[in-house]
LUMSEDREN-718943 format. One record per atom (N, C-alpha, C): residue in three letters; atom name; x, y, z; residue number from 1. Coordinates in steps of 0.001 Angstrom, whole numbers. Each point is the difference from the previous one (the first is absolute). Example, Ala and Ser with C-alpha at 12.3 -4.5 7.8 and 13.67 -1.06 7.14 Angstrom:
<atoms>
  residuo  atomo        X        Y        Z  num
      ALA      N    13190    -5690     7800    1
      ALA     CA     -890     1190        0    1
      ALA      C      900     1200        0    1
      SER      N     -350     1050     -720    2
      SER     CA      820     1190       60    2
      SER      C     -770     1090      730    2
</atoms>
This chain:
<atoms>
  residuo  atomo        X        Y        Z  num
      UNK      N   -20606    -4707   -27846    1
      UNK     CA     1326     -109     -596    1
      UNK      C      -45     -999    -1142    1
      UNK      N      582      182    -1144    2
      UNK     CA      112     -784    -1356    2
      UNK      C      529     -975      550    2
      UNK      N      -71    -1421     -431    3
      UNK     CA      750     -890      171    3
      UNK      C      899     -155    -1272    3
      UNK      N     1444     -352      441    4
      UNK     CA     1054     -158     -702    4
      UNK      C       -8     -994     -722    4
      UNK      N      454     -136    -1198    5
      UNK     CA       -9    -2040     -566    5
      UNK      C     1086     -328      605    5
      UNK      N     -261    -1265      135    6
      UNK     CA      449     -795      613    6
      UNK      C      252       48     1734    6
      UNK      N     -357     1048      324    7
      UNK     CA     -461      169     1537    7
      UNK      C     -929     -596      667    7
      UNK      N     -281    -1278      607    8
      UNK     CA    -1603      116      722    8
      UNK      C     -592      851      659    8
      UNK      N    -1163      178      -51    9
      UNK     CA     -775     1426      824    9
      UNK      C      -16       96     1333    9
      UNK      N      155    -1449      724   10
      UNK     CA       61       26     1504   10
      UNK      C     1411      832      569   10
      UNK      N      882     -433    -1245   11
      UNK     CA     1466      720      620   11
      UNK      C     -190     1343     -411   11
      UNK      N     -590      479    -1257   12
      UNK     CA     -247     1114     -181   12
      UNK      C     -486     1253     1139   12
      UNK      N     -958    -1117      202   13
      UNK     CA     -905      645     1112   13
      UNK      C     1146      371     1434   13
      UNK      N     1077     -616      390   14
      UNK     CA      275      272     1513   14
      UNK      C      611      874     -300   14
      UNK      N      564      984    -1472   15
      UNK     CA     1087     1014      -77   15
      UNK      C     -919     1422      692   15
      UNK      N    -1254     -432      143   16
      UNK     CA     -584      876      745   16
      UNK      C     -232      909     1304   16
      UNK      N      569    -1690      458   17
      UNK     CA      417      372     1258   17
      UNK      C     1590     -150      880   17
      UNK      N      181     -230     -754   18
      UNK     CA     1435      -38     1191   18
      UNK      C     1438      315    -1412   18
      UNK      N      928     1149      451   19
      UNK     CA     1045     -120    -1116   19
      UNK      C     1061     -785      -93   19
      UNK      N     -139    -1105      627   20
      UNK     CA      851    -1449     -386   20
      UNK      C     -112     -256    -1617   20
      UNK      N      904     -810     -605   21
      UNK     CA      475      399    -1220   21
      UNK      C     -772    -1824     -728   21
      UNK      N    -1333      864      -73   22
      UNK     CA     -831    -1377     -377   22
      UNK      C     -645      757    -1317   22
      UNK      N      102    -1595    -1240   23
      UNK     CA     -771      218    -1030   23
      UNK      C      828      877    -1322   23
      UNK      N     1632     -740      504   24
      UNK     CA      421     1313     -889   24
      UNK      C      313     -410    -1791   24
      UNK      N     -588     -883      -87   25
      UNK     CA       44     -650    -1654   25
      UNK      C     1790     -612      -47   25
      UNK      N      -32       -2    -1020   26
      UNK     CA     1515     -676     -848   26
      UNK      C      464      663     -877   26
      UNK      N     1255      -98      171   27
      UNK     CA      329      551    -1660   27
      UNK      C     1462    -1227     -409   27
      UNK      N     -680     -658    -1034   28
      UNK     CA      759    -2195      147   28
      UNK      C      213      297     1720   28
      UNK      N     1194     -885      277   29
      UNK     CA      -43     -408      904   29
      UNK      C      688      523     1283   29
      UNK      N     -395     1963       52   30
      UNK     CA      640      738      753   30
      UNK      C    -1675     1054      314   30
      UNK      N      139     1036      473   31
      UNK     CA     -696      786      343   31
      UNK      C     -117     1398    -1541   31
      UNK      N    -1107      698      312   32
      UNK     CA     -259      925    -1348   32
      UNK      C     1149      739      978   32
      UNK      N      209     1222    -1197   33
      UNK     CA     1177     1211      397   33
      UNK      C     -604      809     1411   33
      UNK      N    -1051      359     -390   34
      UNK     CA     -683      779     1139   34
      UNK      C      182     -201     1486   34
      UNK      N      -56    -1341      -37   35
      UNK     CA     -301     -662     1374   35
      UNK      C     1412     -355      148   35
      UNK      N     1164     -318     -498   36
      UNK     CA     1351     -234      220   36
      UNK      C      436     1426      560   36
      UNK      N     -362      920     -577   37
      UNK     CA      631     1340       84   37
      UNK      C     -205      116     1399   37
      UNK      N    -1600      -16      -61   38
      UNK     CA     -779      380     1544   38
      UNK      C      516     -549     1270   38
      UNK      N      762    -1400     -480   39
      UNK     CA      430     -491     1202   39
      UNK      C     1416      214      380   39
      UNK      N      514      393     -649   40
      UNK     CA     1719      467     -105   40
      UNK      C     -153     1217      818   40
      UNK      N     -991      580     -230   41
      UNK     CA      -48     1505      771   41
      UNK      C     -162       78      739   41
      UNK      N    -1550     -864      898   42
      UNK     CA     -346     -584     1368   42
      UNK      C     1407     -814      436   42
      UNK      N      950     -607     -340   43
      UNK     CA      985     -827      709   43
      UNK      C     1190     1379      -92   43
      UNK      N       66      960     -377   44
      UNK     CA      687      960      -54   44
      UNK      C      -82      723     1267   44
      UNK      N    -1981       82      218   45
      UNK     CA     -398     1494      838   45
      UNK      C      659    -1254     1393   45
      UNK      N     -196     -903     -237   46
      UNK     CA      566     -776     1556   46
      UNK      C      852       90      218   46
      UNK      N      939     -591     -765   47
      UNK     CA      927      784      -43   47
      UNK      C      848      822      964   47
      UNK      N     -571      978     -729   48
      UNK     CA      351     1647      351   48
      UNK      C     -368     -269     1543   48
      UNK      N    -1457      145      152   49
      UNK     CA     -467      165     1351   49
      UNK      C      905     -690     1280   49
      UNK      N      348     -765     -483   50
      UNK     CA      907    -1249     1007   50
      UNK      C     1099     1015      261   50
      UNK      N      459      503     -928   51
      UNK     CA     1921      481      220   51
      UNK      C      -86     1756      271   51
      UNK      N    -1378      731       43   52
      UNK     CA     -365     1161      464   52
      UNK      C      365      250     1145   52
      UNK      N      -97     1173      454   53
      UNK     CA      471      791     1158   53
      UNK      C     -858      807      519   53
      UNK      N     -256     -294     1362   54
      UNK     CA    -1270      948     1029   54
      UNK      C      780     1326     -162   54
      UNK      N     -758      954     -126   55
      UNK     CA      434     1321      288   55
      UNK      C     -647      548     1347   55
      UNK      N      903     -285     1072   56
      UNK     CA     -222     -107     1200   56
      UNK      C     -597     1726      603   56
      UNK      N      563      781     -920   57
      UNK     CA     -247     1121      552   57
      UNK      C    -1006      403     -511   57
      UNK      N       -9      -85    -1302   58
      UNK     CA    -1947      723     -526   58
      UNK      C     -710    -1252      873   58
      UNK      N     -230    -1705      627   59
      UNK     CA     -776     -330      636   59
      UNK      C      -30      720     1200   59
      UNK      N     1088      670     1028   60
      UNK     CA       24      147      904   60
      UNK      C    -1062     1742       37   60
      UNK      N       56      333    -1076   61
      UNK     CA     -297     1528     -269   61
      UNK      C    -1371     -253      260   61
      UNK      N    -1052    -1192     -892   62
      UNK     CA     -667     -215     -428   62
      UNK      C    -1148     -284     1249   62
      UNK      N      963     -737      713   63
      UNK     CA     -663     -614     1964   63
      UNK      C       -7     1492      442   63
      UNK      N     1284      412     -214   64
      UNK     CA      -98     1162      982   64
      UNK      C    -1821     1535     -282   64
      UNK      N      199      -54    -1552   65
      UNK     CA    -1245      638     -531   65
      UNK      C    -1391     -614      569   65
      UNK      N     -135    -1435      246   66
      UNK     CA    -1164     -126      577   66
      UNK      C      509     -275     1819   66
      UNK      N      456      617      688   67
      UNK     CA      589      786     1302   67
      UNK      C      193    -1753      706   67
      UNK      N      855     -761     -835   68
      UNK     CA      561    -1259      526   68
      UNK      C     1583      442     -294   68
      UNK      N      155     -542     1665   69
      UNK     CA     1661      454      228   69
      UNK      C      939    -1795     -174   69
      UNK      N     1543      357     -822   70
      UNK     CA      457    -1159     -431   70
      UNK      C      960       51      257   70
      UNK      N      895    -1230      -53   71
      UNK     CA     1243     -323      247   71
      UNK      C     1176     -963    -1224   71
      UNK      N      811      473     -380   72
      UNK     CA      674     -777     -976   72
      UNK      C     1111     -964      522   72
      UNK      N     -493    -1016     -419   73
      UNK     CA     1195    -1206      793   73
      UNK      C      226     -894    -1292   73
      UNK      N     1374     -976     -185   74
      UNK     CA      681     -670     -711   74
      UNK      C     -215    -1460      424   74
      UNK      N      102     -701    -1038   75
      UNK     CA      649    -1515      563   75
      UNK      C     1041        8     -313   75
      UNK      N      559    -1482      571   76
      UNK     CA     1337      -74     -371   76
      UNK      C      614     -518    -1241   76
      UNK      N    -1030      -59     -819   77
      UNK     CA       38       19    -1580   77
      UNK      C      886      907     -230   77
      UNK      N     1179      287     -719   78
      UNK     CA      473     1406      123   78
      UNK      C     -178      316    -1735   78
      UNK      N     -728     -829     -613   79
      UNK     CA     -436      538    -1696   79
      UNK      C    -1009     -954     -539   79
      UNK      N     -707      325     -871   80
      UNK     CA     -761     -745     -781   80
      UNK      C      -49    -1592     -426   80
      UNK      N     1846      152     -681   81
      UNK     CA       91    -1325      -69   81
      UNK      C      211     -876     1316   81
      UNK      N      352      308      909   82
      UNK     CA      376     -795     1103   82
      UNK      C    -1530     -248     1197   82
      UNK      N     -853      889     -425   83
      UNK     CA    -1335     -339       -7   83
      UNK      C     -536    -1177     -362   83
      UNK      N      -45      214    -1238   84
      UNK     CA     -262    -1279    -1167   84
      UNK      C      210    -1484      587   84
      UNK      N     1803      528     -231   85
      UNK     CA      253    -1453      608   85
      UNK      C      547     -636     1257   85
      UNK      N     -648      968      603   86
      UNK     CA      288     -269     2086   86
      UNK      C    -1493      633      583   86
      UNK      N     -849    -1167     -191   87
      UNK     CA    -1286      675      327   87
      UNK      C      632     -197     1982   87
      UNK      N      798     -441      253   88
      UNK     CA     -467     -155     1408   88
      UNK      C     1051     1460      853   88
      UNK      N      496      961    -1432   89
      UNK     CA     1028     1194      516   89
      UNK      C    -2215      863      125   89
      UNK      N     -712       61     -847   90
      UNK     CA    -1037      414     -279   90
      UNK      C     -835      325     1418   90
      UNK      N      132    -1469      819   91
      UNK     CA     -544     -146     1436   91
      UNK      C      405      816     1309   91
      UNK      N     1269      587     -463   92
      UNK     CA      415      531     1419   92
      UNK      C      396     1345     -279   92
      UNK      N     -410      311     1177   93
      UNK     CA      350     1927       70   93
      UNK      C     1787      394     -228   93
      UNK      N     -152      952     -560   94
      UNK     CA     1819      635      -17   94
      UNK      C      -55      325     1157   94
      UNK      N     -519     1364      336   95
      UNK     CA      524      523     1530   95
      UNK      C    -1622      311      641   95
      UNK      N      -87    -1072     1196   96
      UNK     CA    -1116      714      999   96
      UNK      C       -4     1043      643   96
      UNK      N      854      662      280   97
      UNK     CA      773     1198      590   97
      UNK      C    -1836     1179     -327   97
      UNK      N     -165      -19    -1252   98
      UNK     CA     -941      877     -822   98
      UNK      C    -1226     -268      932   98
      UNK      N     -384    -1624      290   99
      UNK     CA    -1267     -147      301   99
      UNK      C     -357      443     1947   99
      UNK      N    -1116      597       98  100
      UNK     CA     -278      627     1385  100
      UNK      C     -964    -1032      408  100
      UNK      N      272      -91     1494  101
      UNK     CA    -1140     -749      834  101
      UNK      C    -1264      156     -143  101
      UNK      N    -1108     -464     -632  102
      UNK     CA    -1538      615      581  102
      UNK      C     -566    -1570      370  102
      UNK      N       83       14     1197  103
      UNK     CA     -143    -1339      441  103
      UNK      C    -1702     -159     -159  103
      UNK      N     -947     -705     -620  104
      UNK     CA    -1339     -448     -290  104
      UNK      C     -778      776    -1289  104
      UNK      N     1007      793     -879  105
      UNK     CA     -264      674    -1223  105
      UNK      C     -543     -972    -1037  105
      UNK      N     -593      327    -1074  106
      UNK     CA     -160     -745     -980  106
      UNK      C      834      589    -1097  106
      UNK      N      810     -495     -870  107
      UNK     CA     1320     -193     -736  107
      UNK      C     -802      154    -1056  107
      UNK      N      509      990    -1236  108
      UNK     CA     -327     -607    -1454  108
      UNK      C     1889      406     -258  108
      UNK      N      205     -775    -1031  109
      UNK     CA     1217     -291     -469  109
      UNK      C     -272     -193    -1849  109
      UNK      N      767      774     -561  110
      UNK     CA       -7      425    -1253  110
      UNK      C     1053     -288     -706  110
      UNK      N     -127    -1212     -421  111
      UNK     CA     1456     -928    -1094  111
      UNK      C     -224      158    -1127  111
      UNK      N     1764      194    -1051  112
      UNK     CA     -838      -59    -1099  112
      UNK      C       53    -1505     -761  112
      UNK      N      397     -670      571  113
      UNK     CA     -330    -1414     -480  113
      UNK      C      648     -235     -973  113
      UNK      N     -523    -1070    -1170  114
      UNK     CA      133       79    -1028  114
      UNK      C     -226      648    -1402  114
      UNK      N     -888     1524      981  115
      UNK     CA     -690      756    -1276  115
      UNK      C     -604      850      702  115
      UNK      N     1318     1235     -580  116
      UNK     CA     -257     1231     1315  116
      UNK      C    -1090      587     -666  116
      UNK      N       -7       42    -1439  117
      UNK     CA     -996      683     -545  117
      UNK      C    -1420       -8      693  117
      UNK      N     -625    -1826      134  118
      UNK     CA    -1150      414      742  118
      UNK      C       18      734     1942  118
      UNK      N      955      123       68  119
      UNK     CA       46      567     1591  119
      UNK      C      -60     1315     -329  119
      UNK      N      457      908    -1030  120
      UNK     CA      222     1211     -275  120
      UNK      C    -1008      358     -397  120
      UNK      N    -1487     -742     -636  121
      UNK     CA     -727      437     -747  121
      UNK      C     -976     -360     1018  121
      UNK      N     -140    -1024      976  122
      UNK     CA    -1314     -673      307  122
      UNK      C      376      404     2177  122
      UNK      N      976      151      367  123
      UNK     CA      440     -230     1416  123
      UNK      C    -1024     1095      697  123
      UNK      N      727     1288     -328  124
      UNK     CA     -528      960      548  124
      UNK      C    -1165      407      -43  124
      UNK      N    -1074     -312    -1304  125
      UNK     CA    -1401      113      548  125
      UNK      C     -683    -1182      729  125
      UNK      N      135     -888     -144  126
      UNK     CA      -45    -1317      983  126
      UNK      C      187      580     1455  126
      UNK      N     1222      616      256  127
      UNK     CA      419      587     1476  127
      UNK      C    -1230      897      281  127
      UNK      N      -62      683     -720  128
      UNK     CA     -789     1701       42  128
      UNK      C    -1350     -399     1014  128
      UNK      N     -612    -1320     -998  129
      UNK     CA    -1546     -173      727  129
      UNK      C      541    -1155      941  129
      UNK      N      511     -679      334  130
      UNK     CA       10     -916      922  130
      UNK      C      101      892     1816  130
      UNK      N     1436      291     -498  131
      UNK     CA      384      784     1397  131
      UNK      C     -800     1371      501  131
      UNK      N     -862      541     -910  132
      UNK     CA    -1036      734      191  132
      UNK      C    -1173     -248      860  132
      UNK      N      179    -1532       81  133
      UNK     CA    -1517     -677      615  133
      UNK      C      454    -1204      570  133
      UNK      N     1304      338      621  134
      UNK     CA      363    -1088     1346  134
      UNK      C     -204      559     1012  134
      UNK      N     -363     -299      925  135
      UNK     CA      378     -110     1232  135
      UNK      C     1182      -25     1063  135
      UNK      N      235      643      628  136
      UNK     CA     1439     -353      822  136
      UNK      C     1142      578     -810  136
      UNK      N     1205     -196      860  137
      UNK     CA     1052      621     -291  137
      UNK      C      788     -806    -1614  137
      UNK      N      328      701     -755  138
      UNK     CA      772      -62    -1245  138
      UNK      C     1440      336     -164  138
      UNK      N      699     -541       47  139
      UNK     CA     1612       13     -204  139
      UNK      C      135     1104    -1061  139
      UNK      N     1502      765     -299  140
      UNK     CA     -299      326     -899  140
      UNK      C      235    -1395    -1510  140
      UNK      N     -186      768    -1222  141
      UNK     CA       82     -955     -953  141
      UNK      C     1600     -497     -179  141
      UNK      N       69    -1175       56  142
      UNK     CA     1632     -526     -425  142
      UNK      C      428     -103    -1582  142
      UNK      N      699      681     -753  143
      UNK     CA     -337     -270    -1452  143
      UNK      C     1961     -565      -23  143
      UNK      N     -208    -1455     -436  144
      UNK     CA     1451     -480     -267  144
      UNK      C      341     -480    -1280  144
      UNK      N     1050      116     -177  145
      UNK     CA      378     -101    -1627  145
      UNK      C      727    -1688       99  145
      UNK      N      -36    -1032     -938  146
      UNK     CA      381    -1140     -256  146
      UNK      C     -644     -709     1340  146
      UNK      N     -942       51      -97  147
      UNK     CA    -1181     -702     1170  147
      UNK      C     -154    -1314     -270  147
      UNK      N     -805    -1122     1040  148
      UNK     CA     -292     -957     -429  148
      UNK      C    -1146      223     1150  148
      UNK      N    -1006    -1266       65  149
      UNK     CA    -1365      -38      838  149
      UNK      C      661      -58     1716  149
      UNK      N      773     -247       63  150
      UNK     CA      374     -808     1353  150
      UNK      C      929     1264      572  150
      UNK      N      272      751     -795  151
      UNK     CA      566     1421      760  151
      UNK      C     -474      183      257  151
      UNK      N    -1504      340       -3  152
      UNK     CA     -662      663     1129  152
      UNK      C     -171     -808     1555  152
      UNK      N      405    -1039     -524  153
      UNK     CA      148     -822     1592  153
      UNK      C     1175      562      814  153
      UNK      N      857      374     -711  154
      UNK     CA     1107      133      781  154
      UNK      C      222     1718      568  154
      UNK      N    -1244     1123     -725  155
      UNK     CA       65      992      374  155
      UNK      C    -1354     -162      909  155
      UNK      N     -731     -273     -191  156
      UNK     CA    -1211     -564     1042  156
      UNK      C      678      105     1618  156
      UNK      N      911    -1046     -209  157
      UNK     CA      235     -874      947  157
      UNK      C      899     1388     1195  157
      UNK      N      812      589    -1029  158
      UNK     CA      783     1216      921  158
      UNK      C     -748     1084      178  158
      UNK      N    -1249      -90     -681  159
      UNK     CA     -763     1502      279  159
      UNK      C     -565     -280     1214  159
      UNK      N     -790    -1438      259  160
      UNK     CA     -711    -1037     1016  160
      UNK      C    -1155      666     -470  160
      UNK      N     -368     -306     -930  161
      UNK     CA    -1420      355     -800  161
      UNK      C    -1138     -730       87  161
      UNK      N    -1190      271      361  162
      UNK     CA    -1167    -1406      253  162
      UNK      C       12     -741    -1444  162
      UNK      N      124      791    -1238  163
      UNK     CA      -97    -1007    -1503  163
      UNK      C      908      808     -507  163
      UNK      N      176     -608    -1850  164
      UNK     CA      699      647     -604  164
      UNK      C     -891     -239    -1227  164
      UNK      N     -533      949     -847  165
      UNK     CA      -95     -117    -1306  165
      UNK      C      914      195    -1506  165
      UNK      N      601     -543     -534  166
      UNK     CA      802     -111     -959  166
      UNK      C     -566      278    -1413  166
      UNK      N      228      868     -356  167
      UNK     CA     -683      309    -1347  167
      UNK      C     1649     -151     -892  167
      UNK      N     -345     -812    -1150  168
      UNK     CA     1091     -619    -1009  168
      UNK      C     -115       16    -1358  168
      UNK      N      596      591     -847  169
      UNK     CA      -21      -13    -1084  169
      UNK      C      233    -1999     -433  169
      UNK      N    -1196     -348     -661  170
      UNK     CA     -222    -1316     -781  170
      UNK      C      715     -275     -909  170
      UNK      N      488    -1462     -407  171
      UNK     CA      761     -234    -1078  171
      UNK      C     -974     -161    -1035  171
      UNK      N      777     1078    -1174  172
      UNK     CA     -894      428     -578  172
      UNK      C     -382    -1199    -1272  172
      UNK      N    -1420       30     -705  173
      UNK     CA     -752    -1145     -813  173
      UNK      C      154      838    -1332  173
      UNK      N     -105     -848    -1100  174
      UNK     CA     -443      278    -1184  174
      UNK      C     -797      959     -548  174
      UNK      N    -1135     -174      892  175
      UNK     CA    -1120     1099      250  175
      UNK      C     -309      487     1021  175
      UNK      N     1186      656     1041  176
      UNK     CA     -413      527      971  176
      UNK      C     1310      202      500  176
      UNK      N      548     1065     -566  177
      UNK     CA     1547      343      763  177
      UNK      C      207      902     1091  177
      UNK      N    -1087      720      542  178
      UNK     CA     -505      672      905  178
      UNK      C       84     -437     1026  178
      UNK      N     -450    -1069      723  179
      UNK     CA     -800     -763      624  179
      UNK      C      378      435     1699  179
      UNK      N     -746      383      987  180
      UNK     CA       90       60     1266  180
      UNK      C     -169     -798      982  180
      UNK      N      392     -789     1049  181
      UNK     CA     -536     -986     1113  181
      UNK      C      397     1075     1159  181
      UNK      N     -602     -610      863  182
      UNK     CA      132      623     1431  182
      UNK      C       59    -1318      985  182
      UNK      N      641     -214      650  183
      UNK     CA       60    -1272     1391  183
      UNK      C      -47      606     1056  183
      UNK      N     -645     -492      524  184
      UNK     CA     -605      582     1659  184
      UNK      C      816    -1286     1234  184
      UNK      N      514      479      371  185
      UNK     CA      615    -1038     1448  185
      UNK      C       -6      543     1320  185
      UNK      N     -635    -1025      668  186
      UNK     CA     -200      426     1663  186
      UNK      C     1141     -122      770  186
      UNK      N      333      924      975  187
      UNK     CA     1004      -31      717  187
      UNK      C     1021     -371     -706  187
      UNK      N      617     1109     -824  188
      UNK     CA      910     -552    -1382  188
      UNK      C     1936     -213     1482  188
      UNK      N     -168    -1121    -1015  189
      UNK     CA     2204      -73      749  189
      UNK      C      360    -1536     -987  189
      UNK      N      894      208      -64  190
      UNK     CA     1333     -472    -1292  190
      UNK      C     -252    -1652      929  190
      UNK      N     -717    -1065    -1517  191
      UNK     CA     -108     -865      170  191
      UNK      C    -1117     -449     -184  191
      UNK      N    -1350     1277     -194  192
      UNK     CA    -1199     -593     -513  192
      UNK      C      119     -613    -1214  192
      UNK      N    -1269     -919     -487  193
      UNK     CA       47     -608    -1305  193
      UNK      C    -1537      795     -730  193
      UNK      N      568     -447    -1268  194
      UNK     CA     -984      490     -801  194
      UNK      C    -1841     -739      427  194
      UNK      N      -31     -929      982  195
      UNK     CA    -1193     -432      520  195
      UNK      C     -303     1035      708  195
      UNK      N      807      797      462  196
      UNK     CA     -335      851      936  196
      UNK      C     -177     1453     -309  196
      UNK      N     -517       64    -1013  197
      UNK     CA     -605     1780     -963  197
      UNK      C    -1219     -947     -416  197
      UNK      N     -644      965     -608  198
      UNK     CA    -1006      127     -731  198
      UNK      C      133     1333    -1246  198
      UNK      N      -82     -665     -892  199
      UNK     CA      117      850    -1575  199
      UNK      C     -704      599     -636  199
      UNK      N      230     1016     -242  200
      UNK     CA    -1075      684    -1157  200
      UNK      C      831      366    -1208  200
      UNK      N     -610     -540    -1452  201
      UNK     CA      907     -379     -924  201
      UNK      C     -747      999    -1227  201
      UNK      N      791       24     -853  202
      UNK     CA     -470     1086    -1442  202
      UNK      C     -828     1039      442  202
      UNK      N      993     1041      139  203
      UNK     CA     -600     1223      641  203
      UNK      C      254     1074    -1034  203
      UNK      N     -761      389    -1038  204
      UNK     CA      390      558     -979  204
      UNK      C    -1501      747     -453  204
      UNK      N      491      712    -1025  205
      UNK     CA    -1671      650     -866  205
      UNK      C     -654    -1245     -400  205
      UNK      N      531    -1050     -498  206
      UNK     CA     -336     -813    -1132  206
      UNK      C     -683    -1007     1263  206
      UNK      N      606     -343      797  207
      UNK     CA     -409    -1021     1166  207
      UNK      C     -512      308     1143  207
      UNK      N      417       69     1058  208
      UNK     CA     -897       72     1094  208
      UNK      C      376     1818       80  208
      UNK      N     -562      840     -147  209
      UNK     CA      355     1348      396  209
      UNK      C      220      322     1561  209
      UNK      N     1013     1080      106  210
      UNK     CA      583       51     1475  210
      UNK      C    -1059      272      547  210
      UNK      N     -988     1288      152  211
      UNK     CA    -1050       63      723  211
      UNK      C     -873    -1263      423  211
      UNK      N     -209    -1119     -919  212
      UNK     CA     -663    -1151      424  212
      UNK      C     1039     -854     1122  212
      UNK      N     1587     -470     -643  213
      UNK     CA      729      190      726  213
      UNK      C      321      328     1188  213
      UNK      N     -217     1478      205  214
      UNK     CA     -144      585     1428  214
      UNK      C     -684     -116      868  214
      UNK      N    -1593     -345     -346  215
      UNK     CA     -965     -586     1006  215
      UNK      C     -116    -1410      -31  215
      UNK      N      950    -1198    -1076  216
      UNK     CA      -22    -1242      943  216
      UNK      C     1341      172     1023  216
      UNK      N     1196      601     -307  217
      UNK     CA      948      -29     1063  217
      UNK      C     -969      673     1558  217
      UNK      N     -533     1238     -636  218
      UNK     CA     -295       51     1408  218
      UNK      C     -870     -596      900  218
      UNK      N     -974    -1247    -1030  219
      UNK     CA     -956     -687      845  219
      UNK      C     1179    -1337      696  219
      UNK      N      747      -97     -974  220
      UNK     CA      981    -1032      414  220
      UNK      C      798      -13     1467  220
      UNK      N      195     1692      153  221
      UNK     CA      784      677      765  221
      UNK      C     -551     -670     1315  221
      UNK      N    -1649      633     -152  222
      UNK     CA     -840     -357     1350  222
      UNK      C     -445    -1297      349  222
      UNK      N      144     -791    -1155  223
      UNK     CA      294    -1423      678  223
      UNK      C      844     -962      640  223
      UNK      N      616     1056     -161  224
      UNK     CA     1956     -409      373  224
      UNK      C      -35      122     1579  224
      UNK      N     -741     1367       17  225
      UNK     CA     -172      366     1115  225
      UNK      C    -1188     -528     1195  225
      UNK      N     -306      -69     -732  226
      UNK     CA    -1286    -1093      986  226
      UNK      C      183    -1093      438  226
      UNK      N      893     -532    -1015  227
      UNK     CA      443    -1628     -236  227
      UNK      C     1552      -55      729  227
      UNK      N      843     1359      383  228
      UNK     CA     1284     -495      324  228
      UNK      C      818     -941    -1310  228
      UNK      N     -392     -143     -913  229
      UNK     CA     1014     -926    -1163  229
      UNK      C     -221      512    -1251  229
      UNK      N     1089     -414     -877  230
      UNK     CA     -558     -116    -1239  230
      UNK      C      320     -969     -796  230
      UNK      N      125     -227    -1459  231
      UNK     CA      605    -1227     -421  231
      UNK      C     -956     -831     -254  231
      UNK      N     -163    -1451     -328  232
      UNK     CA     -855    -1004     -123  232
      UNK      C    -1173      -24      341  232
      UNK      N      -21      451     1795  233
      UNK     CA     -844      -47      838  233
      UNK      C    -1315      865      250  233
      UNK      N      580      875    -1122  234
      UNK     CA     -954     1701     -361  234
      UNK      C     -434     -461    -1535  234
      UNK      N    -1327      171      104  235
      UNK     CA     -322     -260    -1684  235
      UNK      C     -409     1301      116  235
      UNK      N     -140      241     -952  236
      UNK     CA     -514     1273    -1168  236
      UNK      C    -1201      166     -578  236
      UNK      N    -1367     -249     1214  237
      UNK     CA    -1187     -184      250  237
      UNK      C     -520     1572     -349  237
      UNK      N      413      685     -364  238
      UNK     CA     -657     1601     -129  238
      UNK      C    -1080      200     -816  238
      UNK      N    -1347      709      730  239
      UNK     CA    -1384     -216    -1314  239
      UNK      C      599      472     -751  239
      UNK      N    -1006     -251    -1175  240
      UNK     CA      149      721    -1483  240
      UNK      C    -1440     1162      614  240
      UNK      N      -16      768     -818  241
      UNK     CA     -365     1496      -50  241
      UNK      C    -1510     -701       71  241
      UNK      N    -1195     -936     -959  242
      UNK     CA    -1039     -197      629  242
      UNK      C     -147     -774     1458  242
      UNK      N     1004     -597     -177  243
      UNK     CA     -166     -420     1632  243
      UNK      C       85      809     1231  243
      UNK      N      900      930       72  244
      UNK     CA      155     1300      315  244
      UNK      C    -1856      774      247  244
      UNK      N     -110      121    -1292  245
      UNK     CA    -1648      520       86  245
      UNK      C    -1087     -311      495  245
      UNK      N       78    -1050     -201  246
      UNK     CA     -805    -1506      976  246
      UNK      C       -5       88      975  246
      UNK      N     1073      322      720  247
      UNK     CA      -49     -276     1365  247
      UNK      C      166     1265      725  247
</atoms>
């Protein structure tokens, strides 16, 4: 790569790797046009992504095509904005009435967070290979609209589910408005803390891809299970692929 004047080459050099907004010159004592533009647009696509809408039924179509059966449930968010600014309407179910007993199931739960876009784009193949290569009984999928992480505690808790996995649309970044997490909680019920999941974060093309994704949740899964916990107490010890070979 040319080096820019007045750029040093070391900063030059990291635009290589990572698209954080390094090395971008001057123009006096503001940014060149290019890079102003570029960032108006990235704070745009966030934007957007934040105030988007799950389309509950092409996801539900989408589970149902790879032969995963779902369920549509609400919080008591009753709109977007009241989302926004009542994250704790976000936490609790509208009506349990919807959710069925499978007492020792494993839960995945499908929010769209702060950015339904990546749940719409990234959820369902994530689902496809995970629940393909579990073990044991599977709930069907819960897909709820104005979600927060801790709903799934509270549908966990009425299903009497052995875990709950929470897949959430991420608040979306500059460079990464996509973004997917998943939280895993043992013996989920209303009152766990965030010590008590374990995360898997930037789940996107650009970042961790769902298929990679899918086989640390599910190594995660089986440590959960071995271990009875998750949270703090569970690290995220999984070989890497030569270690794997190695052994």
């Amino acid at each position: 790569m040319a080096r820019t004047e007045g750029t040093p080459a070391h900063w030059m050099d990291l635009r290589r790797f990572t698209p954080a907004r390094v090395a971008l010159r001057r123009a006096g004592n503001g940014l060149p046009t290019a890079a102003h533009l570029a960032f108006q647009a990235a704070h745009a696509a966030a934007r957007d992504a934040v105030q988007a809408s799950l389309d509950v039924g092409a996801l539900q179509a989408e589970l149902k095509g790879a032969g995963l059966a779902s369920i549509a449930v609400r919080s008591e968010a009753p709109d977007r904005r009241s989302y926004l600014l009542r994250p704790d309407l976000g936490r609790r179910l509208g009506d349990r009435a919807a959710i069925p007993r499978l007492p020792g199931a494993m839960l995945f739960v499908v929010c769209d967070g702060l950015c339904a876009i990546a749940v719409q784009r990234h959820a369902a193949p994530l689902l496809r290979h995970v629940v393909a290569q579990l073990p044991g009984p599977v709930a069907p999928i819960v897909v709820a609209e104005q979600g927060r992480v801790a709903l799934g505690d509270e549908i966990g808790e009425a299903m009497e589910a052995e875990a709950v996995a929470v897949l959430i649309g991420e608040r979306p970044g500059l460079s990464a408005p996509d973004s997917l997490g998943v939280y895993l909680t043992w013996q989920p019920r209303r009152g766990r803390t965030d010590a008590e999941r374990n995360c898997i974060s930037n789940i996107r093309s650009e970042g961790l891809p769902p298929e990679a994704a899918a086989d640390k949740l599910l190594w995660l899964i089986g440590a959960m299970r071995r271990m009875c916990l998750t949270g703090v107490l569970l690290k995220d010890e999984q070989p890497t692929t030569r270690q794997v070979r190695e052994v």
